[in-house]
N, C-alpha and C positions, 0 to 999 in steps of 0.2 A: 606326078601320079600319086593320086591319095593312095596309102599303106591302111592297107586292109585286112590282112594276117600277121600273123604271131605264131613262132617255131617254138617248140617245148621240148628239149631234149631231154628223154625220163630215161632211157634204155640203162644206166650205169647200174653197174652193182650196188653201189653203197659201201664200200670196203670198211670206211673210214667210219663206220658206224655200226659195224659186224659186233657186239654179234644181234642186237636189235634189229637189224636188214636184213637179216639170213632169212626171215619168213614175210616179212611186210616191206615193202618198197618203201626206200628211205620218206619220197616226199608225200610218205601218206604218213609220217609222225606227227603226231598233235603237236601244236600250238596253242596252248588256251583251250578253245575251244573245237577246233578245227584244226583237218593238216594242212602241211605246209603251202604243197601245191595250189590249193584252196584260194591263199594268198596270193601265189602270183599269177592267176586266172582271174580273180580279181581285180589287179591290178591293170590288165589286161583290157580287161569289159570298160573300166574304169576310163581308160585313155582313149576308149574309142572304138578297138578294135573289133573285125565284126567275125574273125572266123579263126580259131585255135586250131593248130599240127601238133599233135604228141609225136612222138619217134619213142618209141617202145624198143621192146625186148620181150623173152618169155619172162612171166611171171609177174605183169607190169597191170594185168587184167586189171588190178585194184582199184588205178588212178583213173581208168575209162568207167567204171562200174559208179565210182563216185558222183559223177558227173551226169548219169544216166536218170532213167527215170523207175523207178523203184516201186510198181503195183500194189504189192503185197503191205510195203511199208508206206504209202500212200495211205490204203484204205484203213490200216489198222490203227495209224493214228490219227483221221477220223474219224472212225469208232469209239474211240477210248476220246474222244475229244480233246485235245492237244494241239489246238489250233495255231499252235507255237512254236510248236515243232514243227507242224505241219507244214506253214507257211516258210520256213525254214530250208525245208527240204524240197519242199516245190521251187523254192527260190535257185538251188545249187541246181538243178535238173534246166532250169530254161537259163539260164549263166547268158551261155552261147552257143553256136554251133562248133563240134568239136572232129576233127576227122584223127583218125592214127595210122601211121604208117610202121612200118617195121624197120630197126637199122641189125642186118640180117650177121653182122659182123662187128666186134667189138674196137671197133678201129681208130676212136675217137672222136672228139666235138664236132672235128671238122667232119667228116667222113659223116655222123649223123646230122649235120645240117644236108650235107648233097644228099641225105637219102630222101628231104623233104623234099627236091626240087619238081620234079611231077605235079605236086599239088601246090606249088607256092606258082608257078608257074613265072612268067617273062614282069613280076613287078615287084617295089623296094615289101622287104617285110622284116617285122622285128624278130629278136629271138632274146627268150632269155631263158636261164639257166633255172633249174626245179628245184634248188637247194638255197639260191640268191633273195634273200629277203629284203627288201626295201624300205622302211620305213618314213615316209614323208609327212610333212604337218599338212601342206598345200597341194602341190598339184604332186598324182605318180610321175615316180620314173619314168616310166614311158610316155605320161604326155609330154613331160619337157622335153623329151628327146625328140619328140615328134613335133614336136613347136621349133627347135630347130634345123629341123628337118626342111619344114614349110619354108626357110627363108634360104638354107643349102643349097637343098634337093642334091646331098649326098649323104656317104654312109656314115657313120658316124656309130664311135664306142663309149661305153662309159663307164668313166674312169673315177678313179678317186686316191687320195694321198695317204702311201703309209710309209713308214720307216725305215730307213736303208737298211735295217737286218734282214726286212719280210720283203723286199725287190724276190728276191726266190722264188716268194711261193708261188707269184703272180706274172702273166705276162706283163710288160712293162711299153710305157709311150714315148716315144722323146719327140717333142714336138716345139714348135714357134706357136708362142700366144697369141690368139686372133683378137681377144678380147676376154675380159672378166668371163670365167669356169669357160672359153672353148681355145682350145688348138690343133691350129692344121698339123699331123703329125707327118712327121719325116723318118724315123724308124721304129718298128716294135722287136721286141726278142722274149724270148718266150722266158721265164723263169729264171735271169741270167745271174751267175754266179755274185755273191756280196763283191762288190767297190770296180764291177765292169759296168757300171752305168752312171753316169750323174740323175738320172731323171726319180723324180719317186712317185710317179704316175702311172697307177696299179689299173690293169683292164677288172673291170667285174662283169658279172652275169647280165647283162643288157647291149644289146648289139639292134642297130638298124642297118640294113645292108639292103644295097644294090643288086635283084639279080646276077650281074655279073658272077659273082662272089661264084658260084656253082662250075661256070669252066673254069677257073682258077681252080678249086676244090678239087676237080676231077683232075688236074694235072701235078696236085701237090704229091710231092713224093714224102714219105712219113719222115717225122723228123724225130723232136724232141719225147722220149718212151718209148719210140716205134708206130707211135699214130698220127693219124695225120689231121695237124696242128691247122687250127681257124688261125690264129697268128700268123705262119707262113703266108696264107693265102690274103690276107689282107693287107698282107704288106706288100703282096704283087699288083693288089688292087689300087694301093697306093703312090706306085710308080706308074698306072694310066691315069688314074682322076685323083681330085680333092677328098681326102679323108680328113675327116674331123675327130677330135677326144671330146668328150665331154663331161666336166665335176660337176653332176648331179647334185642338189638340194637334198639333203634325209640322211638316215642313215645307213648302212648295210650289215645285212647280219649273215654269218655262212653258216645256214642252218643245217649242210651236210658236216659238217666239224662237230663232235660235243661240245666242245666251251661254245661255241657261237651256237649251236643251238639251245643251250642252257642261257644266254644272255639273249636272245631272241624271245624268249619266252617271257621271261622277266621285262622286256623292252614293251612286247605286245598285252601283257596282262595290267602292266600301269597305264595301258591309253584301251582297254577294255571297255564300251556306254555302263557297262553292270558292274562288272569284278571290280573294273578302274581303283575308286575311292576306298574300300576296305581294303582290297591289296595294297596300296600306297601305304595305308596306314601301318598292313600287319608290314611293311619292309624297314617302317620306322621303328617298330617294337624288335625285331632284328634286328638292325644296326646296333641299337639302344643295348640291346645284351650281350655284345660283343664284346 
């Protein structure tokens, strides 16, 4: 079955970026020129997909409004002739079709993906995280993942390699290699303590998922925080079908982090069509004064 939606879980606080989030939802922080979320609705359109799930919360109006179609601001920048703008802003308003739903409870990832279930309804769909930046030269994230998806037709995470200090911070994969960047995985744990794993195969913010995933979800009992963990449930999913990892092509930026949103920014303003070349240059007149 072709994957035709895309889950967007926005509902978090933003803790980790307080006190900037306290008034503005984290993934509406600029990047360049544009916020975050921008990006990976983008990336989205980009791969194919034809219909975006937000999963809200109160105070999330921002990231729906963005996406919206904007009258006032329409007409005034064809008035003032701004055809640049214009064309701009007309462009973010027809993106794609976007629906939101509410996750009524702070319960966690997993918990806000089963709230999407109503509207994802009985087919595979992607999800990726509002803070997960991807930077790729060739194809998105999500198309490769969906490219092998097509030769699966299972769910499939993806993952990438960091350093056995930061196993912690991430869920984690231990899996049998199928072939160059995919493996069938055989266990995940959520965050596990430094030198309880051999594997250094970090989950990131991109997930394709089977249906299924939603009775799992509904029967997961909270684990790791007191929420209840997509990790748990995928690994249930794991012991009926083929799950797959996948080492994506690009690079990742955790644009809900400071550091990695400050290195994100810097990552995105040197592959800018405009800013590009004078920024490269002003980061060599930087270095240079160091």
């Amino acid at each position: 079955m072709k994957v035709r939606k895309a889950v967007i879980p926005v509902a978090g606080l933003g803790t980790r970026f307080l006190p900037a989030s306290k008034a503005i939802p984290k993934e509406m922080l600029t990047i360049v020129d544009r916020p975050t979320i921008q990006y990976i609705v983008e990336e989205v359109v980009n791969s194919g997909i034809e219909v975006i799930i937000f999963v809200t919360s109160e105070g999330k109006s921002a990231i729906e409004n963005h996406f919206d179609y904007d009258f006032e601001l329409d007409t005034m920048l064809r008035q003032k002739n701004k055809p640049e703008l214009y064309e701009e802003v007309r462009h973010i308003s027809n993106l794609i079709d976007i629906i939101a739903v509410r996750q009524k409870k702070p319960l966690g990832l997993g918990h806000a993906i089963w709230s999407a279930r109503n509207v994802v309804g009985h087919e595979p769909f992607l999800v990726l995280l509002g803070d997960d930046l991807v930077l790729s030269d060739n194809l998105p994230c999500c198309r490769q993942m969906l490219n092998l998806y097509d030769e699966v037709q299972e769910s499939i995470v993806a993952i990438q390699r960091v350093a056995p200090e930061e196993t912690g911070q991430y869920g984690i994969v231990e899996g049998e290699p199928v072939r160059d960047r995919v493996h069938k995985v055989q266990r995940m744990v959520e965050k596990p303590p430094p030198g309880t794993t051999d594997s250094d195969l970090a989950i990131i913010g991109r997930y394709l998922l089977q249906p299924d995933i939603f009775d799992l979800l509904q029967t997961t009992t909270p684990g790791h925080g007191g929420e209840i963990q997509l990790t748990d449930a995928l690994m249930a999913l794991a012991r009926k079908r083929p799950l797959y990892a996948y080492e994506f092509e690009g690079t990742r930026f955790d644009a809900g982090d400071k550091l990695g949103y400050l290195k994100a920014i810097i990552a995105f303003a040197r592959c800018h069509p405009t800013l590009g070349p004078e920024f490269r240059q002003h980061l060599k007149e930087v270095c240079a004064a160091l």
